[in-house]
LUMVOLO-202211 format. One record per residue: residue in one letter; x, y, z of N, C-alpha, C in turn. Coordinates in steps of 0.05 Angstrom, whole numbers. Example, Ala and Ser with C-alpha at 12.3 -4.5 7.8 and 13.67 -1.06 7.14 Angstrom:
# LUMVOLO-202211
<atom code="A" n_px="264" n_py="-114" n_pz="156" ca_px="246" ca_py="-90" ca_pz="156" c_px="264" c_py="-66" c_pz="156"/>
<atom code="S" n_px="257" n_py="-45" n_pz="142" ca_px="273" ca_py="-21" ca_pz="143" c_px="258" c_py="1" c_pz="157"/>
# end
This chain:
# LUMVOLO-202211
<atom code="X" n_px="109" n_py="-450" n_pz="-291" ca_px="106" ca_py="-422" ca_pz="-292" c_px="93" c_py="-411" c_pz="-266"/>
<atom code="X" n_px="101" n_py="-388" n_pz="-248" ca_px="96" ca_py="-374" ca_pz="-231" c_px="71" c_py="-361" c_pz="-236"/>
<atom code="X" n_px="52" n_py="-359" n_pz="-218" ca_px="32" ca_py="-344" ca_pz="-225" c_px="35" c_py="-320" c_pz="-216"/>
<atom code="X" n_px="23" n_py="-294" n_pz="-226" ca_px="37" ca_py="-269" ca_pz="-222" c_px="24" c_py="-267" c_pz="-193"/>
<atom code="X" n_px="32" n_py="-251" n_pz="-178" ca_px="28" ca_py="-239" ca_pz="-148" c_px="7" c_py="-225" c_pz="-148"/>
<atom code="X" n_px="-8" n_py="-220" n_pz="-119" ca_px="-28" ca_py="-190" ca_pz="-122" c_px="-6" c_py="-180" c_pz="-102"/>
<atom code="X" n_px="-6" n_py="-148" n_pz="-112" ca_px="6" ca_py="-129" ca_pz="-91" c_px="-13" c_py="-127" c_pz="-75"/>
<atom code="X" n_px="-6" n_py="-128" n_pz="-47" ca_px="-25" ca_py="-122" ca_pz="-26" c_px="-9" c_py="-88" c_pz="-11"/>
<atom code="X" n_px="-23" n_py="-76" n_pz="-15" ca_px="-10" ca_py="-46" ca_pz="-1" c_px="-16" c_py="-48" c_pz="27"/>
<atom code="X" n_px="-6" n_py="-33" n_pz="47" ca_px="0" ca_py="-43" ca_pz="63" c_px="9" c_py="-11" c_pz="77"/>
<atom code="X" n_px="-3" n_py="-3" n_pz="104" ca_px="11" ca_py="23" ca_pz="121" c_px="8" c_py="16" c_pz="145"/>
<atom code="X" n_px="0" n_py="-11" n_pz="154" ca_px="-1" ca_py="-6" ca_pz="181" c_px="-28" c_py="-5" c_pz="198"/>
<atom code="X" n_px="-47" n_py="4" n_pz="179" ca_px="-69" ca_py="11" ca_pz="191" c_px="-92" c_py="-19" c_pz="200"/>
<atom code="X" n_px="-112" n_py="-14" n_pz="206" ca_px="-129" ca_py="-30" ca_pz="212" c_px="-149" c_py="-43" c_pz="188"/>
<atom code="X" n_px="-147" n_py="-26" n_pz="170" ca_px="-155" ca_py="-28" ca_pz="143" c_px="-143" c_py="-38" c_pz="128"/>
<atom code="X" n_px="-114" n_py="-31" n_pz="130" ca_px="-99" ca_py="-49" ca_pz="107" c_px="-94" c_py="-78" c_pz="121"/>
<atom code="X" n_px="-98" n_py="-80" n_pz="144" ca_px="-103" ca_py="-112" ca_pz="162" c_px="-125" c_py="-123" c_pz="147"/>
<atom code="X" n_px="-146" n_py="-109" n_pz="144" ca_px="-175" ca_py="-118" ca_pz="137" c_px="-172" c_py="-127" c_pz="100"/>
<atom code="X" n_px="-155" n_py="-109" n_pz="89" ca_px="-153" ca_py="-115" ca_pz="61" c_px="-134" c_py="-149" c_pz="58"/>
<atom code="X" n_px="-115" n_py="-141" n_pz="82" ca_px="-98" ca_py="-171" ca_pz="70" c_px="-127" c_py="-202" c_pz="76"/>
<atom code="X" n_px="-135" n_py="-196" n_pz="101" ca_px="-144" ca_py="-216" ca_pz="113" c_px="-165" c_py="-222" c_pz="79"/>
<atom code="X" n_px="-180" n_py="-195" n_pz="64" ca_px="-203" ca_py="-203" ca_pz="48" c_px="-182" c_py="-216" c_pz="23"/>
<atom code="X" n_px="-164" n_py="-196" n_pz="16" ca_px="-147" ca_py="-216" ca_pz="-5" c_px="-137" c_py="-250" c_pz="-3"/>
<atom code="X" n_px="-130" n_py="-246" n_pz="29" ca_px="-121" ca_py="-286" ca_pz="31" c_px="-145" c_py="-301" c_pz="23"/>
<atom code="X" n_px="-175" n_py="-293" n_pz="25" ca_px="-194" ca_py="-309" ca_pz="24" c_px="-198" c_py="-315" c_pz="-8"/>
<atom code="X" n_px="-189" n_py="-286" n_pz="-19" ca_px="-195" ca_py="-288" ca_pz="-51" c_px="-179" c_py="-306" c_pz="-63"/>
<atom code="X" n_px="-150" n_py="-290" n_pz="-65" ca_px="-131" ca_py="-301" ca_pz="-86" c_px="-110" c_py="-319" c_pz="-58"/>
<atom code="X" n_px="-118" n_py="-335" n_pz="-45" ca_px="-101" ca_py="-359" ca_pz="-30" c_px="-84" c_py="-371" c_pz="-49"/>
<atom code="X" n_px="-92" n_py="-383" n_pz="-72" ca_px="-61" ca_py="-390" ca_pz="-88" c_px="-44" c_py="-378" c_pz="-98"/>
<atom code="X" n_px="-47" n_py="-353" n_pz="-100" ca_px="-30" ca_py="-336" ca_pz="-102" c_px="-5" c_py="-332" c_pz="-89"/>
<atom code="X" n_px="14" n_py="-323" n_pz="-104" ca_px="42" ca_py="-312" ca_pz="-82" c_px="27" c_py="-279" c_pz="-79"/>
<atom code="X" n_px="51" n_py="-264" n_pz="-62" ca_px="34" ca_py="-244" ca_pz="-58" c_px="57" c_py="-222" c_pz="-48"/>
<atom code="X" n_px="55" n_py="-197" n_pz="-54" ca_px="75" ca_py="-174" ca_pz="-42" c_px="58" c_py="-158" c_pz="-27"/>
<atom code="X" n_px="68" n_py="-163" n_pz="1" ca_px="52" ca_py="-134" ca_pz="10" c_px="82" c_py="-116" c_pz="6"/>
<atom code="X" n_px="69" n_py="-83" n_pz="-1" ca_px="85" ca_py="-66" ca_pz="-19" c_px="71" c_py="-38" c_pz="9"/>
<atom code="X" n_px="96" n_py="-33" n_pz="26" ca_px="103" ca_py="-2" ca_pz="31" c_px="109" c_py="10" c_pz="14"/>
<atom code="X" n_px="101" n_py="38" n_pz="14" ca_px="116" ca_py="53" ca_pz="-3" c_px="117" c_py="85" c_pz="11"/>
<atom code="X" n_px="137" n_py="104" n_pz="15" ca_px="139" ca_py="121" ca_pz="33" c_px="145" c_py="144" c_pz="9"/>
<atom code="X" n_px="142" n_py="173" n_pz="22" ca_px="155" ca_py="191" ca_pz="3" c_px="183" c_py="198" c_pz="11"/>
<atom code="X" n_px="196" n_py="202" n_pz="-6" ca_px="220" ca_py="220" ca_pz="-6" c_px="218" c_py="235" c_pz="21"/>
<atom code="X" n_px="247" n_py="237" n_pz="43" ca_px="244" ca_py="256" ca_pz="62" c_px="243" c_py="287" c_pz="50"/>
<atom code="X" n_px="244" n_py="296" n_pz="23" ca_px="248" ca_py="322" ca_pz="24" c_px="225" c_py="333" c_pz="17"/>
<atom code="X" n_px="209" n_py="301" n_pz="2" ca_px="180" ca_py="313" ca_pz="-1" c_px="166" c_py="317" c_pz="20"/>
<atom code="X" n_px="174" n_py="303" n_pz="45" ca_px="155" ca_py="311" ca_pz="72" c_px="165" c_py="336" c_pz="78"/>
<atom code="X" n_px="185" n_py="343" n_pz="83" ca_px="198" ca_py="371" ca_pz="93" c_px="188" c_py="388" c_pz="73"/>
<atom code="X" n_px="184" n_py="386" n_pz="54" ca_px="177" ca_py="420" ca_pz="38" c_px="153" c_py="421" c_pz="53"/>
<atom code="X" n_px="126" n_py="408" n_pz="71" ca_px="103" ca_py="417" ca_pz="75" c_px="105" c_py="419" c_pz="110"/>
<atom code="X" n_px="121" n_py="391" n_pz="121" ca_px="126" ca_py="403" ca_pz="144" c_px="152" c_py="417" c_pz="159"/>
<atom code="X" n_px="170" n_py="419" n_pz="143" ca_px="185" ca_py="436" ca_pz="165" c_px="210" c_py="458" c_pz="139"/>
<atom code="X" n_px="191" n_py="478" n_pz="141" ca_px="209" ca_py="505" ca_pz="138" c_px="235" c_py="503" c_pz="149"/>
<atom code="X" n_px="246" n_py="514" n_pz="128" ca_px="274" ca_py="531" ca_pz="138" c_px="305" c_py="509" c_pz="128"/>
<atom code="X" n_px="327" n_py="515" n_pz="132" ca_px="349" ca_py="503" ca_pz="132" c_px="350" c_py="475" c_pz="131"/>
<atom code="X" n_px="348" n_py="455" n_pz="108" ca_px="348" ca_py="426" ca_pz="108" c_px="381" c_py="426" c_pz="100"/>
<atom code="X" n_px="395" n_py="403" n_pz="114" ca_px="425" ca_py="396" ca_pz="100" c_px="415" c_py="366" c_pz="94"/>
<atom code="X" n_px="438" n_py="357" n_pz="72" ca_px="431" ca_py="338" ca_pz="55" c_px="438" c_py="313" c_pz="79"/>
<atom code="X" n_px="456" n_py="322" n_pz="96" ca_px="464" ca_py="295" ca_pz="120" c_px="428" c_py="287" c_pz="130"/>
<atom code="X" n_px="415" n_py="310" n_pz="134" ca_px="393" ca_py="303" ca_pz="144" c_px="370" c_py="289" c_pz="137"/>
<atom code="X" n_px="374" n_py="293" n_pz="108" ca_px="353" ca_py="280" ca_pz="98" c_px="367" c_py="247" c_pz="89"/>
<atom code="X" n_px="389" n_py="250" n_pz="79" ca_px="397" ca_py="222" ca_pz="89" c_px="394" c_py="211" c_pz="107"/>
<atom code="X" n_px="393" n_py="214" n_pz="129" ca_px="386" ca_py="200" ca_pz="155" c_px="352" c_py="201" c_pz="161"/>
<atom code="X" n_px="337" n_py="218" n_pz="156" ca_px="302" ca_py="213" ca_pz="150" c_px="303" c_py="195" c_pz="129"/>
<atom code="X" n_px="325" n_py="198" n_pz="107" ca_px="306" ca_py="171" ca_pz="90" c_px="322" c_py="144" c_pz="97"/>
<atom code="X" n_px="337" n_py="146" n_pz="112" ca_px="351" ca_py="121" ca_pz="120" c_px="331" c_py="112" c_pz="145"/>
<atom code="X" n_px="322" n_py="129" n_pz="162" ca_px="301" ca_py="122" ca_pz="183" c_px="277" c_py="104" c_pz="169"/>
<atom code="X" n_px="268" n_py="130" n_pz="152" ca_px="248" ca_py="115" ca_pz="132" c_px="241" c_py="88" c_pz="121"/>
<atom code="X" n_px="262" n_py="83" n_pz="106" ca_px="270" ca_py="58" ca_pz="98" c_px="269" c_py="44" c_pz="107"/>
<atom code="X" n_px="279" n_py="45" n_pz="130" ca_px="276" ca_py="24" ca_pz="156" c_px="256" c_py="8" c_pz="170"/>
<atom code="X" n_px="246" n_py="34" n_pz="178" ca_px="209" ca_py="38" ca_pz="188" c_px="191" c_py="25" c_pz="163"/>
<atom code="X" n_px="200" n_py="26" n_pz="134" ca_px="184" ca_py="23" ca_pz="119" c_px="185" c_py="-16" c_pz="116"/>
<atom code="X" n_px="211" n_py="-14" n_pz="113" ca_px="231" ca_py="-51" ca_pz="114" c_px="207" c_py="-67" c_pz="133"/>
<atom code="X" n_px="201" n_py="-51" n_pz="158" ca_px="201" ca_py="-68" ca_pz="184" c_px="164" c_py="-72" c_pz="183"/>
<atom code="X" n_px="155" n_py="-49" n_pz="168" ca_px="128" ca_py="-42" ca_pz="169" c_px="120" c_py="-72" c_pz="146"/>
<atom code="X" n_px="123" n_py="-62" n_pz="123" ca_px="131" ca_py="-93" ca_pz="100" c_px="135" c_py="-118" c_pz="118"/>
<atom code="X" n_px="156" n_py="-127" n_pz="128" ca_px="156" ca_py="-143" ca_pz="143" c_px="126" c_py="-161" c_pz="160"/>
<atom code="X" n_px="118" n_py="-140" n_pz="176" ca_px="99" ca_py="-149" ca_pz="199" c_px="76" c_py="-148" c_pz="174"/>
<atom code="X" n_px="70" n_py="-135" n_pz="158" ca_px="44" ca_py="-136" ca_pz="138" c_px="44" c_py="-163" c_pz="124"/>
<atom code="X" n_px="76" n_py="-181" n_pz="115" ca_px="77" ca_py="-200" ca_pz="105" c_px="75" c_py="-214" c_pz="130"/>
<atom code="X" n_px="77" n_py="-216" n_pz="142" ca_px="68" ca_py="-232" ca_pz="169" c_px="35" c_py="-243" c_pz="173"/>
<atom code="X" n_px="22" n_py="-210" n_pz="165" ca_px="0" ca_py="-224" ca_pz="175" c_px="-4" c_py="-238" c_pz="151"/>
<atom code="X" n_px="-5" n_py="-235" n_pz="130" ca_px="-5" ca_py="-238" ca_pz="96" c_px="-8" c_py="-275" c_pz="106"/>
<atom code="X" n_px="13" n_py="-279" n_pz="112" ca_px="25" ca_py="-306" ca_pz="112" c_px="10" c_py="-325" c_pz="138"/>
<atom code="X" n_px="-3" n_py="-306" n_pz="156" ca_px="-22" ca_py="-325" ca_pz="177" c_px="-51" c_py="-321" c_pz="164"/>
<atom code="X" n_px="-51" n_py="-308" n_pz="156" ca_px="-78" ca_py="-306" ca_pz="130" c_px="-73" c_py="-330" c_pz="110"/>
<atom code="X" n_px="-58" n_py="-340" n_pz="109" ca_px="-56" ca_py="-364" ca_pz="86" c_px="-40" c_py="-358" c_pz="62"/>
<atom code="X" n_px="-30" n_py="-332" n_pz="63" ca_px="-18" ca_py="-327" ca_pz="36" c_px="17" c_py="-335" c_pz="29"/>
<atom code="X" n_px="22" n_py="-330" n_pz="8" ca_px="53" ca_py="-343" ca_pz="3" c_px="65" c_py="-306" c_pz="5"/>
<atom code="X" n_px="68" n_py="-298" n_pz="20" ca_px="80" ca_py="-270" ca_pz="15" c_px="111" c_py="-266" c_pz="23"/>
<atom code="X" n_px="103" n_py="-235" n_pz="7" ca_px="143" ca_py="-232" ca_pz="11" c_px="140" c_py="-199" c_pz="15"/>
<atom code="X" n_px="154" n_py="-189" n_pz="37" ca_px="157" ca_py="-157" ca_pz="40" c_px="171" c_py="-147" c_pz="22"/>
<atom code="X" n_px="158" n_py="-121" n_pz="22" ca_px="171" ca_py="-107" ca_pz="-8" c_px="163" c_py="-71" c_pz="6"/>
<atom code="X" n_px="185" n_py="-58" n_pz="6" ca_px="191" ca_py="-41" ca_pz="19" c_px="207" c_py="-6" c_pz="-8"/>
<atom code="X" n_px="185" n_py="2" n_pz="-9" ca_px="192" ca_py="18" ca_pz="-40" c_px="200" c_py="55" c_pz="-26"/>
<atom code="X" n_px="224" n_py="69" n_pz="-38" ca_px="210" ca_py="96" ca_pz="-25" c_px="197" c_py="107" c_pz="-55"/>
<atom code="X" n_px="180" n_py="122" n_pz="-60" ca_px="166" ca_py="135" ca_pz="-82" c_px="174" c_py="162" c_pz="-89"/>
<atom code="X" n_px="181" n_py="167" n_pz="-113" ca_px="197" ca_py="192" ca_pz="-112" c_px="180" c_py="207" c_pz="-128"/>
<atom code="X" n_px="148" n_py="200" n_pz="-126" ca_px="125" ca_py="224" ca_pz="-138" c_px="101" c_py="213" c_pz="-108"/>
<atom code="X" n_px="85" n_py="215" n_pz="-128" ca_px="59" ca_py="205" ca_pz="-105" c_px="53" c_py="188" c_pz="-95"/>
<atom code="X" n_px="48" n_py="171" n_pz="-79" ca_px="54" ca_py="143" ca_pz="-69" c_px="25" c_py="127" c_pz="-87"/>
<atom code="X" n_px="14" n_py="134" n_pz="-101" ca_px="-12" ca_py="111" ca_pz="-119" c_px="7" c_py="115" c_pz="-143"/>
<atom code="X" n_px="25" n_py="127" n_pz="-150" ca_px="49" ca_py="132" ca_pz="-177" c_px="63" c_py="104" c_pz="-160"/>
<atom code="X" n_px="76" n_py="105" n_pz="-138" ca_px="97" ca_py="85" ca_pz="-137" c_px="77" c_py="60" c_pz="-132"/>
<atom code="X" n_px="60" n_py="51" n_pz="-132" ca_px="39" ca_py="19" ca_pz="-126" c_px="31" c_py="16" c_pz="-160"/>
<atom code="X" n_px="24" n_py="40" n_pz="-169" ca_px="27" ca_py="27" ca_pz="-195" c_px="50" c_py="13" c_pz="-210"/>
<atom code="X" n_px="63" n_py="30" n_pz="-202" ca_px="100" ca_py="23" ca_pz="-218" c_px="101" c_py="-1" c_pz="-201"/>
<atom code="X" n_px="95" n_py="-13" n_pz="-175" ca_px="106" ca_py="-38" ca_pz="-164" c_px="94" c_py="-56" c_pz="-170"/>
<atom code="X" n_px="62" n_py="-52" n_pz="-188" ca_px="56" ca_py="-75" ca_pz="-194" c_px="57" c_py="-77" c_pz="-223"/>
<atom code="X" n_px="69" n_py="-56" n_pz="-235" ca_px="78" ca_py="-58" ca_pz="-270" c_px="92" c_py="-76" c_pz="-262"/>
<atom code="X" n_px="124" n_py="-74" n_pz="-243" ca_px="141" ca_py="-87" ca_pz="-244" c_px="147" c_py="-116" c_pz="-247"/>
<atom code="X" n_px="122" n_py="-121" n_pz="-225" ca_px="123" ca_py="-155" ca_pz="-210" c_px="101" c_py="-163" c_pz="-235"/>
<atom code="X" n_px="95" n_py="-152" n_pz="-251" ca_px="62" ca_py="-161" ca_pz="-269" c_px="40" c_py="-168" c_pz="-256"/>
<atom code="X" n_px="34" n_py="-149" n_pz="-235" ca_px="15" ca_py="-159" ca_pz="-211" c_px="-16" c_py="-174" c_pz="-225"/>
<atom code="X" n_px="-20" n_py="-187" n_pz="-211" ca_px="-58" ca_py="-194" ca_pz="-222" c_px="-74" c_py="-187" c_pz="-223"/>
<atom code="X" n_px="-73" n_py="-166" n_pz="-193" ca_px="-87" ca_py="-146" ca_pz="-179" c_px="-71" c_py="-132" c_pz="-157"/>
<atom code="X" n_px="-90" n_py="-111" n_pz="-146" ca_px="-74" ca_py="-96" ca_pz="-126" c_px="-98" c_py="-92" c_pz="-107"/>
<atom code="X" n_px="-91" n_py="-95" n_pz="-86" ca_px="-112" ca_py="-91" ca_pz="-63" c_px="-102" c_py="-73" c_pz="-39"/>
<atom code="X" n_px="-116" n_py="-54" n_pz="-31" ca_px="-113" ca_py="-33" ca_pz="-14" c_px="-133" c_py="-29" c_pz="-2"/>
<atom code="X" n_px="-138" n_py="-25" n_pz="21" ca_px="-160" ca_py="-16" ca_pz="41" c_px="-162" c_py="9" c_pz="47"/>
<atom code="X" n_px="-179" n_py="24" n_pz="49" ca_px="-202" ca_py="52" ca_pz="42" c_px="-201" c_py="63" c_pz="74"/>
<atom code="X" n_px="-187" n_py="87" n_pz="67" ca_px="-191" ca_py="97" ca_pz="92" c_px="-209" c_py="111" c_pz="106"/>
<atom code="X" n_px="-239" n_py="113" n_pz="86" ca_px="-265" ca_py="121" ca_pz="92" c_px="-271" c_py="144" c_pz="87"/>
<atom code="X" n_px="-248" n_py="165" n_pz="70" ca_px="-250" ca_py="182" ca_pz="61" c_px="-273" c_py="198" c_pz="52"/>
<atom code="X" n_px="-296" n_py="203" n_pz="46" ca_px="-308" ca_py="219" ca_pz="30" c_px="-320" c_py="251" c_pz="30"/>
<atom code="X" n_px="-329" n_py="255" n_pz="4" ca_px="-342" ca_py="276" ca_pz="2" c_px="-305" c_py="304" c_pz="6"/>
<atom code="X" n_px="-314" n_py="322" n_pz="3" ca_px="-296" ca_py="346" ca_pz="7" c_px="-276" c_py="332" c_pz="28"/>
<atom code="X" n_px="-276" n_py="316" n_pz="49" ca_px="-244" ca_py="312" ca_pz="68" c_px="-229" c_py="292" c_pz="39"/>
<atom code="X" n_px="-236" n_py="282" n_pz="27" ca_px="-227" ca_py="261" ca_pz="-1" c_px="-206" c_py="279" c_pz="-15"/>
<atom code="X" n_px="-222" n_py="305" n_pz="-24" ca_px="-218" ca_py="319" ca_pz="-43" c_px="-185" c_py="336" c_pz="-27"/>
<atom code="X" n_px="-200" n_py="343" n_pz="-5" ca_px="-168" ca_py="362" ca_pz="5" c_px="-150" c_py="345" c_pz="5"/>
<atom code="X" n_px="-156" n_py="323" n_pz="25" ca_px="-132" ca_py="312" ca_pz="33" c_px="-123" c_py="290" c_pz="9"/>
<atom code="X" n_px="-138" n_py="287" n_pz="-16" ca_px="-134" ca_py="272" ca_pz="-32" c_px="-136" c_py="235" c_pz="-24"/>
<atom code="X" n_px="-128" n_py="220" n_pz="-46" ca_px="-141" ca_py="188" ca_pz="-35" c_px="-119" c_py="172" c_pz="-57"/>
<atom code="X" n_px="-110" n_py="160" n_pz="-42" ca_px="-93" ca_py="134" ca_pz="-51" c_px="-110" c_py="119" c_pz="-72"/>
<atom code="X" n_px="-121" n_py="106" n_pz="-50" ca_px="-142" ca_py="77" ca_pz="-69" c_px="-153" c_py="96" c_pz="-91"/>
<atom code="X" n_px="-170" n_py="119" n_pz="-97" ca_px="-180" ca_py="130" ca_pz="-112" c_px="-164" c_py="132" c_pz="-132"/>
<atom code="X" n_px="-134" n_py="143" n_pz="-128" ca_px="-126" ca_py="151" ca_pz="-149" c_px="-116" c_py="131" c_pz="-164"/>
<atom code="X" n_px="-107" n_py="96" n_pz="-142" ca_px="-100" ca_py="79" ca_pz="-156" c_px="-120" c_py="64" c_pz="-172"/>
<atom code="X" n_px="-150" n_py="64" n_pz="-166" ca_px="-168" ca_py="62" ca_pz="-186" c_px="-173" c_py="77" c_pz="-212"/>
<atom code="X" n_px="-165" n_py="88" n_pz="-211" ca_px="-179" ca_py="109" ca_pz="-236" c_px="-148" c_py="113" c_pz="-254"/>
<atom code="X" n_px="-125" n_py="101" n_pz="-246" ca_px="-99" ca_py="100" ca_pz="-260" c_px="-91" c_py="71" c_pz="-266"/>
<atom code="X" n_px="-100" n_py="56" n_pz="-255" ca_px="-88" ca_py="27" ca_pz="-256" c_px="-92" c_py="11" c_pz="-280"/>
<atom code="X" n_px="-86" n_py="-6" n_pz="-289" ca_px="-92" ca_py="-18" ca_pz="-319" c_px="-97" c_py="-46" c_pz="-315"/>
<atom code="X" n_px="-95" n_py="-49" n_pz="-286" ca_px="-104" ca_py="-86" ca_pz="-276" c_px="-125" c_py="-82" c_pz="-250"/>
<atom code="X" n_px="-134" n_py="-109" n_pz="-252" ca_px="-151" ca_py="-109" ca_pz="-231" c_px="-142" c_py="-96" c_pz="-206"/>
<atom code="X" n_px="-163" n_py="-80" n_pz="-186" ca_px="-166" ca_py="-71" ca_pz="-169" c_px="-180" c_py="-76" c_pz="-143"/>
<atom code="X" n_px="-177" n_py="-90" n_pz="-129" ca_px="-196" ca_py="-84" ca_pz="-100" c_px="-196" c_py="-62" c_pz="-73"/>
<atom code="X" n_px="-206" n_py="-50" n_pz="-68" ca_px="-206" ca_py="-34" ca_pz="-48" c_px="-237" c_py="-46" c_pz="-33"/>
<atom code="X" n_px="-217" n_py="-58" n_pz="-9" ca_px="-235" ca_py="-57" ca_pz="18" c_px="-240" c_py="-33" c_pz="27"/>
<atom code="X" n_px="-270" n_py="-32" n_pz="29" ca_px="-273" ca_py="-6" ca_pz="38" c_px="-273" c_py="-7" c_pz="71"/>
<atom code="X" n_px="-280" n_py="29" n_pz="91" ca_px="-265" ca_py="24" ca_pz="107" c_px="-287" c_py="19" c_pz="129"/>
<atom code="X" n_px="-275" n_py="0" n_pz="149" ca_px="-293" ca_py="-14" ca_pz="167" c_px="-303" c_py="-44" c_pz="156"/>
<atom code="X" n_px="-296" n_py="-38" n_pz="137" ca_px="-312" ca_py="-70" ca_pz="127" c_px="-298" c_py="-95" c_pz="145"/>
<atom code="X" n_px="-315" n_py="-110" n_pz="163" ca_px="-298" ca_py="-128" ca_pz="176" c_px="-293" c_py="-155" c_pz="165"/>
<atom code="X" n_px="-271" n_py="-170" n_pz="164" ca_px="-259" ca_py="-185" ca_pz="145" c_px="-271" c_py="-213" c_pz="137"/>
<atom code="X" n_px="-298" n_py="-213" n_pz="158" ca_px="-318" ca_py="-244" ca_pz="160" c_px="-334" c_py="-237" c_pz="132"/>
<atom code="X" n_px="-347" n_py="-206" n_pz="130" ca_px="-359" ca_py="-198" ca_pz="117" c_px="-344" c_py="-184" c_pz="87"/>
<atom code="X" n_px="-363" n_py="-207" n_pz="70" ca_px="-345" ca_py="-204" ca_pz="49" c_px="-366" c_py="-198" c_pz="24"/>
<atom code="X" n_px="-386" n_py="-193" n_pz="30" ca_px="-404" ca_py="-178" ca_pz="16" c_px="-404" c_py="-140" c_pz="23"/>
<atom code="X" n_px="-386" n_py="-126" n_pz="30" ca_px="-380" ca_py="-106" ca_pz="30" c_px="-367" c_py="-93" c_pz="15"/>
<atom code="X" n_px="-335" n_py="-114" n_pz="10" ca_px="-310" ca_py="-101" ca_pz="-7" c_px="-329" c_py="-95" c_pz="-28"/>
<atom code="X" n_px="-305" n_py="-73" n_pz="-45" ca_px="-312" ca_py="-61" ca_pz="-70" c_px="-294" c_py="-63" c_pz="-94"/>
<atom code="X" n_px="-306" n_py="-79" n_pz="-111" ca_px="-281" ca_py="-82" ca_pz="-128" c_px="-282" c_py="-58" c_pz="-151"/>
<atom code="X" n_px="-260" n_py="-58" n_pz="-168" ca_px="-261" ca_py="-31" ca_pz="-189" c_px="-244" c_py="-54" c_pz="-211"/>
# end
């Protein structure tokens, strides 16, 4: 029997570097998904760009998307996998909020946990601009880690688990 996966989320950033590196140390026998997940192009266009959208266009933003997202997945299972892990890219677009589609990806796979790294958010900039990891804590029904942000990956008396 397979042991279930941790979703590792995954954007690219320096943080979600820092989350895989603290996950390989945790769950190393684990298999593992790091999981992009993008919004819908028409959800980005209703806030940034006014006016005349044709449907060719947004096919081709979410075909860009997808792509960018494929390739982003990719290099995150990369490091996943020089970190020690057994990983596999997994490349989602989310057709509500993107902590809606990490939940749904780790209903899917029966994740063990989910680990995401903290973009340092707090106080009122949290609240406007809203928070991933937050909302995937306070919605999730399985274990949680969120590296918080800056935590460097030697130091492992920082992360925060939920």
């Amino acid at each position: 029997m397979t042991a279930s996966p941790v979703i590792l989320c995954y954007d690219g950033s320096d943080d979600a570097a820092v989350a895989i590196q603290r996950a390989a140390a945790l769950f190393g026998g684990r298999p593992a998904v790091v999981l992009v997940a993008w919004p819908r192009a028409q959800a980005q266009l209703t806030y940034a760009w006014p006016g005349m959208v044709y449907a060719e266009d947004l096919d081709a933003l979410d075909k860009a998307a997808a792509d960018a997202a494929a390739e982003l997945a990719e290099r995150g299972a990369t490091l996943a996998r020089e970190a020690g892990l057994d990983a596999e890219p997994m490349a989602m677009r989310a057709s509500g909020p993107i902590w809606q589609a990490i939940l749904a990806a780790a209903d899917d796979r029966d994740a063990a946990a989910i680990v995401l790294g903290s973009r340092g958010l707090s106080g009122i900039r949290s609240l406007v601009l809203g928070s991933v990891s937050n909302a995937v804590v306070h919605h999730a029904t399985r274990p949680t880690l969120v590296v918080r942000h800056g935590c460097p990956a030697e130091d492992q008396d920082v992360a925060q688990a939920a």
